[in-house]
PDB file of N, CA, C and O in Angstrom:
ATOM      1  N   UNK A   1     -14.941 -15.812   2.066  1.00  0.00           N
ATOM      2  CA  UNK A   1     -15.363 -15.597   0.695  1.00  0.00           C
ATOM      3  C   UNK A   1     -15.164 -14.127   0.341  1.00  0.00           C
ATOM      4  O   UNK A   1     -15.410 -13.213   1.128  1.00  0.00           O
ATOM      5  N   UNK A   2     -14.666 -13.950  -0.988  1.00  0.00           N
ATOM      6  CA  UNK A   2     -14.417 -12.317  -1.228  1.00  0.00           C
ATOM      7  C   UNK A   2     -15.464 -11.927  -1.771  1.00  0.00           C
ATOM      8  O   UNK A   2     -16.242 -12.608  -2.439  1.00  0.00           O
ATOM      9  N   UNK A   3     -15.557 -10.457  -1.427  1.00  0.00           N
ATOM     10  CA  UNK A   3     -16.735 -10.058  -1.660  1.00  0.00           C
ATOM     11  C   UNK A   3     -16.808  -9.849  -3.368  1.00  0.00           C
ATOM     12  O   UNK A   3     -15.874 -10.193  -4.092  1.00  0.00           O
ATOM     13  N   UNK A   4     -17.547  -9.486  -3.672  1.00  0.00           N
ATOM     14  CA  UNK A   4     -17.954  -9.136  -5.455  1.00  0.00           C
ATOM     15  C   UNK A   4     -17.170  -7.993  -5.985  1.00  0.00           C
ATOM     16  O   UNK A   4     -16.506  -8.068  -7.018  1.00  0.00           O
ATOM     17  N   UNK A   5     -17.284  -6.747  -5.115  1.00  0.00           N
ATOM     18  CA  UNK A   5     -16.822  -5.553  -5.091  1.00  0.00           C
ATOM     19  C   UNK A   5     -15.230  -5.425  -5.207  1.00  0.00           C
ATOM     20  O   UNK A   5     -14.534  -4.613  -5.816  1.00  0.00           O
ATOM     21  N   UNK A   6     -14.935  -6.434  -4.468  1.00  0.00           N
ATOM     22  CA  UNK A   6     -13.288  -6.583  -4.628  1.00  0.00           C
ATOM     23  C   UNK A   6     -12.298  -7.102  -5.401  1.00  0.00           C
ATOM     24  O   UNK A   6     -12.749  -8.227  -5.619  1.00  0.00           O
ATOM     25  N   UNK A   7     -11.427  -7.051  -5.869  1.00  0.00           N
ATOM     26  CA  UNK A   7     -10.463  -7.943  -6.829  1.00  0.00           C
ATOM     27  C   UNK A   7      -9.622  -8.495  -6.368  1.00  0.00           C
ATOM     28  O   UNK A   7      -8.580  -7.856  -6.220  1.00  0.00           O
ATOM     29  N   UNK A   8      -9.660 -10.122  -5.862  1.00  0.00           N
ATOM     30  CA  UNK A   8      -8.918 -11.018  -5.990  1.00  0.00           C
ATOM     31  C   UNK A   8      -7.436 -11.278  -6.165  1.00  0.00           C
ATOM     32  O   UNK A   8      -7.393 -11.686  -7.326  1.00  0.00           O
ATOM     33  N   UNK A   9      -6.333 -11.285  -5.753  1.00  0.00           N
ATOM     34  CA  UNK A   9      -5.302 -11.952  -6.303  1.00  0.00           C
ATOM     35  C   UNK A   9      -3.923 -12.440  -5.110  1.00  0.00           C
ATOM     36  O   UNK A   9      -3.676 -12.182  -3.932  1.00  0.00           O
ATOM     37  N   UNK A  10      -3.206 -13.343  -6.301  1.00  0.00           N
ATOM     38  CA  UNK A  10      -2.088 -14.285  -5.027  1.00  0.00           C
ATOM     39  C   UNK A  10      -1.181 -13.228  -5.275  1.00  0.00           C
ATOM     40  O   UNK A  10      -1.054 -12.541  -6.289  1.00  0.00           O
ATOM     41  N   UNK A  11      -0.429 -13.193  -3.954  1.00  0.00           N
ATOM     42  CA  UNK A  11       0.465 -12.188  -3.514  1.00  0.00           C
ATOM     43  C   UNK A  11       1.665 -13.040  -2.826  1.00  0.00           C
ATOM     44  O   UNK A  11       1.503 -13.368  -1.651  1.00  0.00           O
ATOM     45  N   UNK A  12       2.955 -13.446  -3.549  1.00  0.00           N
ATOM     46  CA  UNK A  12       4.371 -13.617  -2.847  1.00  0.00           C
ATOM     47  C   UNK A  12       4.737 -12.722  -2.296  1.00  0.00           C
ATOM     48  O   UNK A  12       4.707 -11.554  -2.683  1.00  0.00           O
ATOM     49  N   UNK A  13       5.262 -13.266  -1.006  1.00  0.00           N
ATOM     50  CA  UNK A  13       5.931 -11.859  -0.083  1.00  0.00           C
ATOM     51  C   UNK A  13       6.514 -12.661   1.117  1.00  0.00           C
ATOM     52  O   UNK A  13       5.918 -13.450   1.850  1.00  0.00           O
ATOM     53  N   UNK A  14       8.032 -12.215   1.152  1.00  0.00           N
ATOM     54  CA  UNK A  14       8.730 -12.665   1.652  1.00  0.00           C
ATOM     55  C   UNK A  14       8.574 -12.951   3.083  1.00  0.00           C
ATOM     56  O   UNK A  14       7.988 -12.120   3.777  1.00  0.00           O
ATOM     57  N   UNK A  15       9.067 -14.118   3.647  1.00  0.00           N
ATOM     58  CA  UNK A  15       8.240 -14.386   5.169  1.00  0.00           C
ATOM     59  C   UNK A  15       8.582 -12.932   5.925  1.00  0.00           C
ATOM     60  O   UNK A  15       7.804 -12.141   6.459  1.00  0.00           O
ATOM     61  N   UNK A  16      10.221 -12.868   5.750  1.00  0.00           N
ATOM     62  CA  UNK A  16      10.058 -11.305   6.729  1.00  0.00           C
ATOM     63  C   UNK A  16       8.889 -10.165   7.002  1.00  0.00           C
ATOM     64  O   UNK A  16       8.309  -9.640   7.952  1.00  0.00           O
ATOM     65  N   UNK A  17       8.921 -10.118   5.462  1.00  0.00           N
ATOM     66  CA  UNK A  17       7.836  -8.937   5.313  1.00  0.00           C
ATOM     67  C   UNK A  17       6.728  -8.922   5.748  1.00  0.00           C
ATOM     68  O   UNK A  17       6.221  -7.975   6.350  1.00  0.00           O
ATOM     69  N   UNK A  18       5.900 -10.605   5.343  1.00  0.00           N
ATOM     70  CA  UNK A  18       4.745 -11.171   6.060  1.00  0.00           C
ATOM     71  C   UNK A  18       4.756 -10.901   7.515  1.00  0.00           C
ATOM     72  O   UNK A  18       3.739 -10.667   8.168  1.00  0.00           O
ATOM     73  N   UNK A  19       6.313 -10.959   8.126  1.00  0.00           N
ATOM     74  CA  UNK A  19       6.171 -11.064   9.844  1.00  0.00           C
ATOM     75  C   UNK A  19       5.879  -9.426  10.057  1.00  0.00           C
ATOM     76  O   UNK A  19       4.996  -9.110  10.854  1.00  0.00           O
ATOM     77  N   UNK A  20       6.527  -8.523   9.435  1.00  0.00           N
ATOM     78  CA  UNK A  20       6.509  -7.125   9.848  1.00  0.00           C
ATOM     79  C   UNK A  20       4.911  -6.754   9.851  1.00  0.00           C
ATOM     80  O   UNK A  20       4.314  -6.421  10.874  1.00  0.00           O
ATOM     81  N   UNK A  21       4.354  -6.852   8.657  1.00  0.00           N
ATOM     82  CA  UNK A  21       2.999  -6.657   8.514  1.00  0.00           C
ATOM     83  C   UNK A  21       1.852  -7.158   9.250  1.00  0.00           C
ATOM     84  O   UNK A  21       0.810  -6.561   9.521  1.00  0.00           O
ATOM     85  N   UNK A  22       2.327  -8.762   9.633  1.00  0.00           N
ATOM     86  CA  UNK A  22       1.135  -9.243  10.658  1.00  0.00           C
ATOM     87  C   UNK A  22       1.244  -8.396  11.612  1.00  0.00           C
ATOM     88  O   UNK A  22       0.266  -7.768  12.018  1.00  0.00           O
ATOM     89  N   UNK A  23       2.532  -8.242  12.145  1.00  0.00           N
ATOM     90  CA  UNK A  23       2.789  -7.601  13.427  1.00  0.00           C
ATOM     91  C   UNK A  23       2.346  -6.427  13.458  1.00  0.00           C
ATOM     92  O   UNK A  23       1.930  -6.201  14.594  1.00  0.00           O
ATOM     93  N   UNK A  24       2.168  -5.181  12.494  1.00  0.00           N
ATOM     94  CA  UNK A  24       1.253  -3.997  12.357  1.00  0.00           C
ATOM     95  C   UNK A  24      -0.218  -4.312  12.379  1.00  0.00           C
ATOM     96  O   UNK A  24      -1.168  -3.702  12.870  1.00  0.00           O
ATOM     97  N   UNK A  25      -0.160  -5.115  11.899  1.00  0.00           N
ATOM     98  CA  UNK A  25      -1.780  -5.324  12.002  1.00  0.00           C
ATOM     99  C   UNK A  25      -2.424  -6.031  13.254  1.00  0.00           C
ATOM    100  O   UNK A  25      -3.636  -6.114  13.452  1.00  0.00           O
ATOM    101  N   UNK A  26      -1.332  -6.578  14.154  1.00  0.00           N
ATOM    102  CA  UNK A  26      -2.029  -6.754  15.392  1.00  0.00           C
ATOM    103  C   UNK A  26      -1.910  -5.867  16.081  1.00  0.00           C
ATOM    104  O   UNK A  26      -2.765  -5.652  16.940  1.00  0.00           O
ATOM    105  N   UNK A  27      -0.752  -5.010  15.927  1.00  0.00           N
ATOM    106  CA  UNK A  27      -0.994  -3.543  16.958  1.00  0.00           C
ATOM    107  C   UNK A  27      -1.614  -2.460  16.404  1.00  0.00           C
ATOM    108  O   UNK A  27      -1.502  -1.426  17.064  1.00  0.00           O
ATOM    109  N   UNK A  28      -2.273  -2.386  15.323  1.00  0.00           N
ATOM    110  CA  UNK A  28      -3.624  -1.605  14.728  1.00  0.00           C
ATOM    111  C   UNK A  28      -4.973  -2.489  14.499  1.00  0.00           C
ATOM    112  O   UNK A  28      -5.710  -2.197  13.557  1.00  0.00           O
ATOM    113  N   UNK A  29      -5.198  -3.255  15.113  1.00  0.00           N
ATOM    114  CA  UNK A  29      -6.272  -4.110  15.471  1.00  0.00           C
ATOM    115  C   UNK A  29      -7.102  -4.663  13.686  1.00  0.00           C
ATOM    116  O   UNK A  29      -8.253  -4.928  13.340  1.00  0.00           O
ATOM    117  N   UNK A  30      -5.509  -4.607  12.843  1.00  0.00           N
ATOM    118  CA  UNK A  30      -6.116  -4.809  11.624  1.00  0.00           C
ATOM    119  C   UNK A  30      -6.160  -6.678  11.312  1.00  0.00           C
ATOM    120  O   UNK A  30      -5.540  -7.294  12.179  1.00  0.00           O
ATOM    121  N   UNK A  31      -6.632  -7.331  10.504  1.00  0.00           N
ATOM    122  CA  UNK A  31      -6.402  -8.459   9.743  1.00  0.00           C
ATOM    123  C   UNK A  31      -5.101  -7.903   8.524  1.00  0.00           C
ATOM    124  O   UNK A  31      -4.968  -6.772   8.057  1.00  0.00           O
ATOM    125  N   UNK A  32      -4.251  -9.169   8.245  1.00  0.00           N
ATOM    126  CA  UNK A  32      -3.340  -8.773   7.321  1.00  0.00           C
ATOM    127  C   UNK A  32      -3.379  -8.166   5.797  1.00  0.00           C
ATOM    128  O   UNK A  32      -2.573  -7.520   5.128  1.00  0.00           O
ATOM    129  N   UNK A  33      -5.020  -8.806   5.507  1.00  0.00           N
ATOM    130  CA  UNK A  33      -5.338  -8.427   4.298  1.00  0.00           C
ATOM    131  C   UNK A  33      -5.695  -7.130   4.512  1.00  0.00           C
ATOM    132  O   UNK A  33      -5.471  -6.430   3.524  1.00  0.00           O
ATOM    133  N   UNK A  34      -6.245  -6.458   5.590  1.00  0.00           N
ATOM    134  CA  UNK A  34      -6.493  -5.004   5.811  1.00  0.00           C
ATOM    135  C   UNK A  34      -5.594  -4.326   6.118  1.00  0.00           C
ATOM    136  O   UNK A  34      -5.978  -3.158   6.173  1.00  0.00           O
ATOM    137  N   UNK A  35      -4.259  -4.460   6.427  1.00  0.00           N
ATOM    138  CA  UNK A  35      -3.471  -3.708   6.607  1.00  0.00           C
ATOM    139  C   UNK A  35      -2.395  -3.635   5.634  1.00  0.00           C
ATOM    140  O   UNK A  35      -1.720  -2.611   5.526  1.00  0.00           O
ATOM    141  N   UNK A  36      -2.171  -4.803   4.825  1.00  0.00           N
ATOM    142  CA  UNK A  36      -2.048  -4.650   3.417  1.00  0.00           C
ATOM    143  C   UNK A  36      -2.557  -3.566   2.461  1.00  0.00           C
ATOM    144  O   UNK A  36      -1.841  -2.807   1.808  1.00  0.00           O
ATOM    145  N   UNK A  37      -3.546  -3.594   2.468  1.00  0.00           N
ATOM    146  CA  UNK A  37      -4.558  -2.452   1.616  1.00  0.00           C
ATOM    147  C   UNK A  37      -4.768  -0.967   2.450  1.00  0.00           C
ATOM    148  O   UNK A  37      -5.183   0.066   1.923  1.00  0.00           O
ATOM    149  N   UNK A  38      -4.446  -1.099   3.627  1.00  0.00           N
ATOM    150  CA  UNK A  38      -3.967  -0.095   4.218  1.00  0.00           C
ATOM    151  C   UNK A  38      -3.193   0.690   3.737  1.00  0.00           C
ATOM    152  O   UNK A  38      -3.599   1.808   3.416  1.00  0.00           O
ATOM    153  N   UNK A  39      -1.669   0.268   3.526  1.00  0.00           N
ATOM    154  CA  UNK A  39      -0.422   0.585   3.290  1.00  0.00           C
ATOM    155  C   UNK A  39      -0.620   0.561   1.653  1.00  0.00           C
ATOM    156  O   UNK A  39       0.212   1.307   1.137  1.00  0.00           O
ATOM    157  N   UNK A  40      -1.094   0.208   1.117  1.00  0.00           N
ATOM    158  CA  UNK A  40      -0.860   0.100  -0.488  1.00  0.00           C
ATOM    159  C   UNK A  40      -1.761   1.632  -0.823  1.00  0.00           C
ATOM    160  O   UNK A  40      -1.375   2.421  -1.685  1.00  0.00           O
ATOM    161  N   UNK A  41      -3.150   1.888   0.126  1.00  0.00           N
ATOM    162  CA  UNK A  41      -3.836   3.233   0.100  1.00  0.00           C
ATOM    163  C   UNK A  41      -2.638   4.171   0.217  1.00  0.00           C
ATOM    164  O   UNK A  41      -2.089   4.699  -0.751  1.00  0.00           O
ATOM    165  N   UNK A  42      -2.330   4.309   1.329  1.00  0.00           N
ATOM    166  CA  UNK A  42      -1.317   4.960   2.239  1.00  0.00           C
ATOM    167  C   UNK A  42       0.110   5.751   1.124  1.00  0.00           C
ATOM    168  O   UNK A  42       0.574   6.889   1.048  1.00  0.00           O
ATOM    169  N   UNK A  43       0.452   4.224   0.298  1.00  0.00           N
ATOM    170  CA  UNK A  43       1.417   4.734  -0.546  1.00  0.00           C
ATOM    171  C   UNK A  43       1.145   5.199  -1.942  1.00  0.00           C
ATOM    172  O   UNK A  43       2.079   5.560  -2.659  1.00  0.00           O
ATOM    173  N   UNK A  44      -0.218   5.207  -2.399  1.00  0.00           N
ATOM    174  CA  UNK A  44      -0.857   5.733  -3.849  1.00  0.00           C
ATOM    175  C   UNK A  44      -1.211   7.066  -3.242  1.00  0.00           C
ATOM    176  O   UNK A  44      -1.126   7.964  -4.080  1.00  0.00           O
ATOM    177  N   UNK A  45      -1.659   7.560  -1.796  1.00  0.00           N
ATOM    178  CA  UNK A  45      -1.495   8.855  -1.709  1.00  0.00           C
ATOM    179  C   UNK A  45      -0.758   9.891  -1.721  1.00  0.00           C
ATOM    180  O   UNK A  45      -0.956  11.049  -2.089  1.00  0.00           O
ATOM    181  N   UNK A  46       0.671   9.016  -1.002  1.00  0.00           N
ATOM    182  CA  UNK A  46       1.716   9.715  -0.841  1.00  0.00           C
ATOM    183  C   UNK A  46       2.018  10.114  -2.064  1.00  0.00           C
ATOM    184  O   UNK A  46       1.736  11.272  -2.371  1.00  0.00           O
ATOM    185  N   UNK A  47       2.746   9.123  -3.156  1.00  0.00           N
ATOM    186  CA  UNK A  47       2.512   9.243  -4.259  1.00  0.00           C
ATOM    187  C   UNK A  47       1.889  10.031  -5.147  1.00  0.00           C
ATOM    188  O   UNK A  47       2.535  10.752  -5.907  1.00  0.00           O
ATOM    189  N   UNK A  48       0.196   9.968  -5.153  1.00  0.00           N
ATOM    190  CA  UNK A  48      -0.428  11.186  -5.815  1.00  0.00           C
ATOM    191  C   UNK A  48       0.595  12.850  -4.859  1.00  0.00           C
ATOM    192  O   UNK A  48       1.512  13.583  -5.231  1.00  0.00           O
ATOM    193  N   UNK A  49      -0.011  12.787  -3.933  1.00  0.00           N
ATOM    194  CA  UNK A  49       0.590  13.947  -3.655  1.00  0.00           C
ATOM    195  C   UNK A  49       1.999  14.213  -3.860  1.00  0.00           C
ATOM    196  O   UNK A  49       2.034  15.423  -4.086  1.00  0.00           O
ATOM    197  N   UNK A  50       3.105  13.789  -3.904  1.00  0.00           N
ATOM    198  CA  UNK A  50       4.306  14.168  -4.389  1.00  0.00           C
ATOM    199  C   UNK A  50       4.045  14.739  -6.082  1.00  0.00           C
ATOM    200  O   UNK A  50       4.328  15.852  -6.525  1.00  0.00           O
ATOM    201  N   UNK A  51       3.513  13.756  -6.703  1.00  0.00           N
ATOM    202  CA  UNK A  51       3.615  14.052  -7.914  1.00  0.00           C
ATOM    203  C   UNK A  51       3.027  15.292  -8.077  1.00  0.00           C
ATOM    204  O   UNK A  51       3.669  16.098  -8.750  1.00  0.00           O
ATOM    205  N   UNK A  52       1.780  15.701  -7.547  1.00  0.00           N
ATOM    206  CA  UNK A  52       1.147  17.034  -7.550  1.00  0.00           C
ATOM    207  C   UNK A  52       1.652  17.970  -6.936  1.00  0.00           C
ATOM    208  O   UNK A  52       1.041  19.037  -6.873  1.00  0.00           O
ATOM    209  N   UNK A  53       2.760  17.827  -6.395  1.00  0.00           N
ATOM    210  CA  UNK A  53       3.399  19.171  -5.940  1.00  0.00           C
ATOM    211  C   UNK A  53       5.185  19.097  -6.611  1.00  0.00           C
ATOM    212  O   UNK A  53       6.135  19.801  -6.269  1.00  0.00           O
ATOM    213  N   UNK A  54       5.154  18.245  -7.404  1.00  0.00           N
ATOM    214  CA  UNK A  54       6.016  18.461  -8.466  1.00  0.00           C
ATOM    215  C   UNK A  54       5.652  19.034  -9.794  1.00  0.00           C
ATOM    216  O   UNK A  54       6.440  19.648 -10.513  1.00  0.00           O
ATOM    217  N   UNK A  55       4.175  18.745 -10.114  1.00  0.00           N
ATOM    218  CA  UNK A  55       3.562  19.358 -10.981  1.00  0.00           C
ATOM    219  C   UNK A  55       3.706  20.817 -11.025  1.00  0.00           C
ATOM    220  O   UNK A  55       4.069  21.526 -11.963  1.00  0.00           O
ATOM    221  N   UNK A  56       3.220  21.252  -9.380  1.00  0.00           N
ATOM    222  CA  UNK A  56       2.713  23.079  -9.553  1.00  0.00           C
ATOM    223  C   UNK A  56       4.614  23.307  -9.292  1.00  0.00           C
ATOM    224  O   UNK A  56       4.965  24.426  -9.666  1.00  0.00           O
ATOM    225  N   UNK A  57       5.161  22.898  -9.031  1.00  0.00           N
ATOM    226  CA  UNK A  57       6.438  23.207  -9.334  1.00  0.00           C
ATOM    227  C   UNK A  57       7.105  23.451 -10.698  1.00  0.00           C
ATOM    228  O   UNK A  57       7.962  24.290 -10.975  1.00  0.00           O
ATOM    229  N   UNK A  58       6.619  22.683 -11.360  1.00  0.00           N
ATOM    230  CA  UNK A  58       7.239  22.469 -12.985  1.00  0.00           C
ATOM    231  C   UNK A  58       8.255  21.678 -12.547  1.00  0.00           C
ATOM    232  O   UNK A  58       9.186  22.431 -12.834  1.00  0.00           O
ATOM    233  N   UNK A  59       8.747  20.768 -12.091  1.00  0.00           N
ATOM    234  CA  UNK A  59       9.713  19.544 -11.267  1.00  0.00           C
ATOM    235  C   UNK A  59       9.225  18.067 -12.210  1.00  0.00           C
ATOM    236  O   UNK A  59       8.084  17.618 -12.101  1.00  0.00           O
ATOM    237  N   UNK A  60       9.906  17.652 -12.801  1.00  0.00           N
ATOM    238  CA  UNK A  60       9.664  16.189 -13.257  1.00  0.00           C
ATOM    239  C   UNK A  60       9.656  14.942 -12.252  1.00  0.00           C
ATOM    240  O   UNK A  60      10.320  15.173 -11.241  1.00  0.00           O
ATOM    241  N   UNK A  61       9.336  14.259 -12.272  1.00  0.00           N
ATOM    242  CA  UNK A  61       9.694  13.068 -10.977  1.00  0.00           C
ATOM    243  C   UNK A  61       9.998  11.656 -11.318  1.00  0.00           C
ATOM    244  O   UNK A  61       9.297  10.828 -11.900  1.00  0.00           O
ATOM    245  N   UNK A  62      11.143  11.564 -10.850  1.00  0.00           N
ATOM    246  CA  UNK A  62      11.340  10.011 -12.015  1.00  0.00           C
ATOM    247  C   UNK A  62      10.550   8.355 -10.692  1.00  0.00           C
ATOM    248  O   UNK A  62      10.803   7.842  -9.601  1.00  0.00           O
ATOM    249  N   UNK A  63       9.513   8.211 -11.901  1.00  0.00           N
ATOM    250  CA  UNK A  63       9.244   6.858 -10.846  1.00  0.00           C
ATOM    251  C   UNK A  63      10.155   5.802 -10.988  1.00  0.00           C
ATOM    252  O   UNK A  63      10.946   5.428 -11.854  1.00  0.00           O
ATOM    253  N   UNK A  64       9.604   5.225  -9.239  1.00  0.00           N
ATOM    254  CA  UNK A  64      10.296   3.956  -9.036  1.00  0.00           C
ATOM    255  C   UNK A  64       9.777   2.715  -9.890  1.00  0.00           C
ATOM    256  O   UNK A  64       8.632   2.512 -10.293  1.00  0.00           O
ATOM    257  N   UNK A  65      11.117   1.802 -10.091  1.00  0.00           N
ATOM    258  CA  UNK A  65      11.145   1.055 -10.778  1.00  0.00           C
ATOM    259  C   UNK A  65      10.701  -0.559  -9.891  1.00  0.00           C
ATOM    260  O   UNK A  65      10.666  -1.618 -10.517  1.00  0.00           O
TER     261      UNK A  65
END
């Protein structure tokens, strides 16, 4: 059951990808849904931080599509 705190939703994803990810998450002792949200953290940081050091640059950054 999901908790209250969390938001819900169906996610397509290609079996490959599914296999790569289970497979991280059994050698980081994660569940798939946690290592999912792992990696989705992981890449909104990276993210923030690029963009903020394109900022103090004066550098534009074209996002991905």
């Amino acid at each position: 059951m999901a908790s209250e705190d969390r938001k819900a939703f169906l996610l397509r994803i290609d079996p490959k990808l599914w296999a790569e990810i289970e497979a991280l998450a059994a050698d980081e002792l994660r569940s798939v849904n946690g290592q999912i949200e792992f990696l989705l953290r992981q890449a909104v940081q990276q993210r923030r931080k690029r963009r903020a050091a394109g900022e103090q640059t004066g550098s534009t950054t074209q996002q991905d599509t």
